[in-house]
N, C-alpha and C positions, 0 to 999 in steps of 0.2 A: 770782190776780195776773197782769196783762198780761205780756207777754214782748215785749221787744223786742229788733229788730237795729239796730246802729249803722252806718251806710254812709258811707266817707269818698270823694272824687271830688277826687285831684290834680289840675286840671289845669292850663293855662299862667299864666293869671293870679291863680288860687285854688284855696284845699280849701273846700267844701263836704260839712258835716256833716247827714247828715240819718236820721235814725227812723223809722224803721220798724216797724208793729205785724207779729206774725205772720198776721193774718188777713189781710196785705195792703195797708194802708192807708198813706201816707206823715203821720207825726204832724206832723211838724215840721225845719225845717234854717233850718243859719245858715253862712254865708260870711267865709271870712278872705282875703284880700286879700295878694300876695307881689307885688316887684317882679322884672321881669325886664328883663339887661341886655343889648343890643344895642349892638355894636363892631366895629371893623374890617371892617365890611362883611355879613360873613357868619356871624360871629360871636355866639352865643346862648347865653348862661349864665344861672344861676339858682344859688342860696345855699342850701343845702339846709338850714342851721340857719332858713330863711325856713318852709319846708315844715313842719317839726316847731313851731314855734310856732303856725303857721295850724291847722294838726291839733288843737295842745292847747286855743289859743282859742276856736277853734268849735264845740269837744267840751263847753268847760265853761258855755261861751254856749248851749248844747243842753240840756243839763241842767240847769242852771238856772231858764231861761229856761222848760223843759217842767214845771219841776219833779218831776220823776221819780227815782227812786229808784235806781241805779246797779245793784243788785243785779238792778235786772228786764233790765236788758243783757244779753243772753247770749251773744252774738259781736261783734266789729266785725269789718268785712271790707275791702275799698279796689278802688275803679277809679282807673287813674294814668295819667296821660301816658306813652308809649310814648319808645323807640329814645334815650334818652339814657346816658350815661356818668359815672357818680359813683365815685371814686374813694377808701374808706376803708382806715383801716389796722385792724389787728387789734382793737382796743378800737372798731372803727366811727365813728373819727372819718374827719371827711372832711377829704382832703389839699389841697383845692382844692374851686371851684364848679364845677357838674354842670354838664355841656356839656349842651346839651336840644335834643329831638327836629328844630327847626326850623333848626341849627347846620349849616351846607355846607362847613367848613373842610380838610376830611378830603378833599379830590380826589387829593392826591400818593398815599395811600393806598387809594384806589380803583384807582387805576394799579398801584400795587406787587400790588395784587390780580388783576390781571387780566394780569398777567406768568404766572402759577399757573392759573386757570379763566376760560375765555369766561365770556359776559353769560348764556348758556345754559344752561353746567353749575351756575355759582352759584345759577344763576335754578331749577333741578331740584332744587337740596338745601334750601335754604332757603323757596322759595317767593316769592322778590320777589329784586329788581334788586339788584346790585352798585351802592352810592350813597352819597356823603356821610354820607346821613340817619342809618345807623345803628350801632349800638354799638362793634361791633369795628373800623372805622373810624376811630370816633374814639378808643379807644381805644390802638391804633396812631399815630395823632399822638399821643397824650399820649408814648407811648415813642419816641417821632422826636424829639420837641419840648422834653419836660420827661421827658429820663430819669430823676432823683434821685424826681416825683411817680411814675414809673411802679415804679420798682425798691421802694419803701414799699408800695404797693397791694397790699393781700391781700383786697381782694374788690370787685368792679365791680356794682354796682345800679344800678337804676331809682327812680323816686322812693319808688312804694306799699314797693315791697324797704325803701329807706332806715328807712322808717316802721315796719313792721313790726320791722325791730331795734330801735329805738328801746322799740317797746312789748314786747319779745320779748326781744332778744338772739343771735336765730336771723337769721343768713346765708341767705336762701331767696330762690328767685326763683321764678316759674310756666312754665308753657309759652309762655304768647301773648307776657311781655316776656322769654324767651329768645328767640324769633322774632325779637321786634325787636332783638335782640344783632346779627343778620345773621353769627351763625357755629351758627346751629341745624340738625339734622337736622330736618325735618318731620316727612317719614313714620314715622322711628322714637323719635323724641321725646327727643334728647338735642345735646348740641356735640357740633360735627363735626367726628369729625378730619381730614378734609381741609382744610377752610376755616382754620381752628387751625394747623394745619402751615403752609399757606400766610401767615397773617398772621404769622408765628411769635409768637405771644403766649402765654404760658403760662398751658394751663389749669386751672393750680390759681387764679389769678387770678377765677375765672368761677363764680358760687355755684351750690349745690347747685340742680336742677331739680324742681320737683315738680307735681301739681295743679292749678288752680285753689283746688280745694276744700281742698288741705292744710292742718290746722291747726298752725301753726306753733312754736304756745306761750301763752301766757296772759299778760295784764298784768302786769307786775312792781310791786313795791309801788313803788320810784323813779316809773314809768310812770304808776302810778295816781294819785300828789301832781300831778303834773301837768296832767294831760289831766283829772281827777273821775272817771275810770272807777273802778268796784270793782277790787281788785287778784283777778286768779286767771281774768278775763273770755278766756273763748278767744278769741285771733288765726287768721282766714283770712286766707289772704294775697291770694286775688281776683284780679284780671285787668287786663291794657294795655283801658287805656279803648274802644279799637276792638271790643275782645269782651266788652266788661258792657253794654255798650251791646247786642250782641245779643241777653242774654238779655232784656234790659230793653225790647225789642221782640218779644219774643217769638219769636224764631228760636232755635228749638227741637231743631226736628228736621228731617229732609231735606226741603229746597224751601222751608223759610218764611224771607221775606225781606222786607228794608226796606231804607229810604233813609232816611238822614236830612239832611235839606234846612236847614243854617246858611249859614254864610260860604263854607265849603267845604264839598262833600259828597259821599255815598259811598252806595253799592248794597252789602249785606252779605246773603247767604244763609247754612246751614247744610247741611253735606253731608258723605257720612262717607268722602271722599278728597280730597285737597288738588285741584286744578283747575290742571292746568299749560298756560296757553294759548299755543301753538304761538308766536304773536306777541308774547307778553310783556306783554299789554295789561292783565292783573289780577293779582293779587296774594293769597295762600292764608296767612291765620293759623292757628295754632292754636287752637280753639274751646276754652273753658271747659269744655263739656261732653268729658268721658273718651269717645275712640273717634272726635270729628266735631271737621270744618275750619269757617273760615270764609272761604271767598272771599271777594274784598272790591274794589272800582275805585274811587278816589278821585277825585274833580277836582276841582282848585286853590282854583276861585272860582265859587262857582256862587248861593248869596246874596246874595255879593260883589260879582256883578255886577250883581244886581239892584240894589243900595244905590251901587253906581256913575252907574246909570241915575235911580234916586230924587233924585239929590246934583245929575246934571249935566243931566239930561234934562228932569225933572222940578219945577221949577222954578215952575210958575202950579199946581201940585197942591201944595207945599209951602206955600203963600203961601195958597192958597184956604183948606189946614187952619188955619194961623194965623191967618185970618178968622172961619173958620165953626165951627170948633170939631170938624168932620169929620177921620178918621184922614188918614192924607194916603196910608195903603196900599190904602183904602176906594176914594180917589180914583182911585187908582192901577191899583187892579182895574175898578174901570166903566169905565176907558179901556183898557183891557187887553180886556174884552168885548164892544168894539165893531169890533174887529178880529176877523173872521175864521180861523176854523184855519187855518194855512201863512202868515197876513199878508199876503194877496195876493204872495206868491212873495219876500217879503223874506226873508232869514236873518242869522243872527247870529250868527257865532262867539265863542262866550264865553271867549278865554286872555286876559284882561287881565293875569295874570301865568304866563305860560306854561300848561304843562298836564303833568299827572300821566297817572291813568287816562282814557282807554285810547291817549294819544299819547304820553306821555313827551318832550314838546316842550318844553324850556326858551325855544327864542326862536319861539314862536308867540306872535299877537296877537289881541285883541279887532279883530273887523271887521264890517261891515255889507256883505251882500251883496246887487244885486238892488234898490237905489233906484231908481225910476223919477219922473218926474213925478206920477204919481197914488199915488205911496206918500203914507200918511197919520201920524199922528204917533201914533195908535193902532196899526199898522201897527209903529213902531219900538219899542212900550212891548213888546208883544205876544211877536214875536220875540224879545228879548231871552230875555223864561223859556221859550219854545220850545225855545231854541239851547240852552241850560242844560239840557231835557228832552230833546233829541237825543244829547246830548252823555250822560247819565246812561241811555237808552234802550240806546245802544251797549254800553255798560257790561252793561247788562241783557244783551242778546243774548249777551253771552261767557258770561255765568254760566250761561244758560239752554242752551246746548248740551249738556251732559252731564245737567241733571240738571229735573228736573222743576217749574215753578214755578208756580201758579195762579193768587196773590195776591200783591199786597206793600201791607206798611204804611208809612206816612208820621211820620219825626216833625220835629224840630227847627219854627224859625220859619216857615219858607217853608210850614209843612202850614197854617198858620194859613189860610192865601187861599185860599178854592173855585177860584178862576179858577184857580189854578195846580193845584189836586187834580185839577181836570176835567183841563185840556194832561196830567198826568199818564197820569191813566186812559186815555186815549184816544194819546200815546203808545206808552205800555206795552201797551198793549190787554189789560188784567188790571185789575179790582176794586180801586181806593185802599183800605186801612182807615185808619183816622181816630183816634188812641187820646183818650180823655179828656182825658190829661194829655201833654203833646208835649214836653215838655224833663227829664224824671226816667230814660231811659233809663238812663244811668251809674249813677246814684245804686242807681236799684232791680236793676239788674242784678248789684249790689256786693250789695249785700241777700241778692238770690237763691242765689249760689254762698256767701255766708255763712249761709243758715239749712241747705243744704243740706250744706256741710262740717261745723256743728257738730251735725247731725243733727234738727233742729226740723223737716223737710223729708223727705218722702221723695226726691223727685226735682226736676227741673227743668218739668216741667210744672203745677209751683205757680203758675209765672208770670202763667196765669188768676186767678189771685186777684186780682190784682197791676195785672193791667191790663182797663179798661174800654173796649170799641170802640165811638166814638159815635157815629161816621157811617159809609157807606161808598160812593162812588162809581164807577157802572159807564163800561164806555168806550162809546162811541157808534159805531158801526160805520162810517159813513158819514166819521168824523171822524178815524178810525181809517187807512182808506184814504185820506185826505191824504197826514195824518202818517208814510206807510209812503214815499209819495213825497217828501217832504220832507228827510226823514230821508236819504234816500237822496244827496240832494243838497247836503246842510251835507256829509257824507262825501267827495263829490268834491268840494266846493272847497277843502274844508282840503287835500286831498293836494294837487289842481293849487296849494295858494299856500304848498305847504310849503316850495319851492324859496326863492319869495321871503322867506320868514320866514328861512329859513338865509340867506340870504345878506345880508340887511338885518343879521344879529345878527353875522353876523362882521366885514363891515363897521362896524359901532359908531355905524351911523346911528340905529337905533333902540335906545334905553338898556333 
């Protein structure tokens, strides 16, 4: 009899359900679809009764559809959306809609925080920035704001937490979405009472901490009418989507490392101490794997830009493909190749919406530096992913000070384009790998720390089953020392125009 694992991947706009054989293979997934709502500006909620329907849908749309026997399930596990706020009472209903990761409401509370610890000391126990973004934040508005919802809440989760009650009954949360609570101890793997004292928020409020790998409970027979799972199926409770996604690239062990190149993107290694950088410029989760961190630098818009560029730039390459029947990202790379490494001397700062890692720039801009009369229009396609790979390079250099890195893998959209793997490799000056399958990270990484909690697994270095590397691209030496100069140069102009970026943003010239 096959064995499989069930993988669910909450993320902002959907759960995706997908199957997994034990020998590695992904059989089959299906997609449920949740609204989310945007108000007041900065305001982002989400219905958590949304979450458990898409869960039960695309569970029963899975098994049906695979036609597979429920019995050969022998774990479901979950990658979720990180750093939100869901607020249930004792029987786990929710008192209100989840405030969600992308929600900035929480500033007056960031303030009260920092009345108690600098940006320093917060930034030493937890591993990332005092910000809006995350839980105990927002948490604290709920008790600023709506005391009668805060005074009822007897337990605060995440979405995959939500779900696993749902199928369980068990209040648990993991390490990597305690992280994202932003009242966690890192190094010793629990709330902290200092950050706790400071918010004053009580924490019995705040669920039990465990694992990754901990299994939680098993499907309830209610549980099972619902979703088509067999009832008695072990729950792993799994990981904040920023770290299934690591196993789901293979970062494993210390030094091995990816990007994954979407809308926004990120540089994520594995190391078995959190990474505190002097300047604040990265940010240390807790890794799924028991004993090792994940350092991590995000930036804002990094596909984003490119699809900026695509929409405004690109324009007789859009139009060509609705002629000819050619990608228009096809098009987009041969004009991209005919430009030069460094773009004859253009640059590109890519914050079209400010910037996260490694500036922490709210009111920084998309800018073009360095047009001359002989810049070419190949020239501007060029730079654009340069700037995006400067900008991700930086990134790279924090992580790479402490600890060892040789290689890094590539996944999401952006690995699709050689043009862009090469700018990569030859950035980074490290070997691209290239995996098979470029968008199942979450998914198989949910898979992973679920065949490994319910024991189908001996370890975390299954993940070779799991993933095939199809290409790999080396960096070009010659191309390499450009990019070292260049590099060097997108750095000093952002600082020399940071001045103007502040000052344009408090003046309210630029929105």
């Amino acid at each position: 009899m096959t064995e499989y694992i069930l993988a669910h991947d909450l993320g902002t706009s959907g759960n995706k359900a997908s199957l997994f054989s034990t020998d590695g293979k992904m059989v089959g997934s299906r997609i449920a679809s949740y609204d989310t709502h945007y108000f007041n500006e900065k305001w982002v909620e989400q219905n958590p009764e949304d979450w458990w329907k898409a869960v039960c849908l695309s569970t029963k749309e899975l098994i049906n559809g695979l036609r597979i026997n429920p019995e050969e399930i022998k774990v479901v596990s979950f990658s979720g959306q990180m750093m939100g706020c869901l607020c249930v009472d004792k029987n786990g209903k929710p008192l209100r809609d989840s405030i969600i990761w992308a929600d900035q409401r929480a500033t007056k509370q960031v303030k009260a925080l920092e009345q108690h610890l600098t940006q320093e000391e917060f930034y030493r126990i937890v591993g990332h920035r005092n910000t809006p973004s995350y839980g105990i934040q927002k948490l604290m508005w709920i008790r600023d704001n709506e005391p009668d919802t805060y005074e009822k809440t007897y337990k605060v989760l995440n979405a995959k937490d939500y779900i696993v009650y749902k199928l369980t009954g068990t209040f648990v949360t993991d390490y990597s979405d305690g992280n994202g609570m932003g009242c966690f101890d890192l190094e010793n793997l629990k709330w902290s009472d200092r950050i706790l004292e400071a918010s004053g928020i009580d924490p019995a409020k705040l669920p039990d901490l465990q694992p990754s790998t901990f299994v939680a409970g098993n499907v309830t027979e209610e549980a099972a009418k619902m979703t088509g799972m067999a009832p008695g199926t072990k729950v792993v409770i799994g990981a904040g989507d920023g770290v299934t996604a690591n196993i789901g690239a293979g970062s494993v062990e210390e030094g091995k490392t990816y990007c994954s190149l979407g809308t926004s993107a990120w540089v994520t290694t594995t190391a078995k101490k959190p990474i505190f950088d002097p300047e604040m410029r990265t940010v240390t989760w807790a890794h799924a794997i028991p004993g090792y961190y994940a350092p991590n630098g995000t930036m804002q818009y990094a596909g984003g830009a490119f699809d900026w560029m695509k929409e405004i730039i690109c324009t007789s390459e859009r139009e060509a493909s609705r002629q000819g029947g050619k990608s228009v990202y096809d098009l987009i790379n041969e004009q991209i190749e005919q430009a030069p490494p460094g773009s004859n001397g253009l640059l590109f700062l890519p914050y079209l919406l400010g910037e996260r890692a490694p500036r922490w720039d709210a009111a920084s801009k998309g800018s073009y530096i360095g047009i001359t009369s002989e810049t070419t229009r190949a020239d501007m396609l060029r730079s654009v992913v340069e700037g995006v790979t400067y900008n991700l390079g930086i990134i790279l250099d924090v992580l790479k000070q402490p600890i060892e890195i040789n290689e890094l893998t590539i996944i999401g959209g952006g690995a699709k384009s050689p043009a862009w793997r090469q700018i990569m490799a030859d950035v980074f000056a490290l070997p691209v790998k290239v995996p098979a399958i470029l968008d199942e990270a979450g998914s198989m990484g949910a898979a992973i720390i679920g065949g490994v909690g319910a024991g189908l697994f001996d370890d975390f270095h299954v993940v070779d089953r799991f993933i095939t590397i199809e290409g790999s691209q080396q960096h070009n030496p010659e191309n390499t020392s450009v990019y070292e100069q260049a590099k060097q140069r997108f750095n000093d102009f952002y600082f020399a125009l940071r001045p103007v970026f502040e000052k344009h943003h408090a003046e309210g010239a630029v929105n």
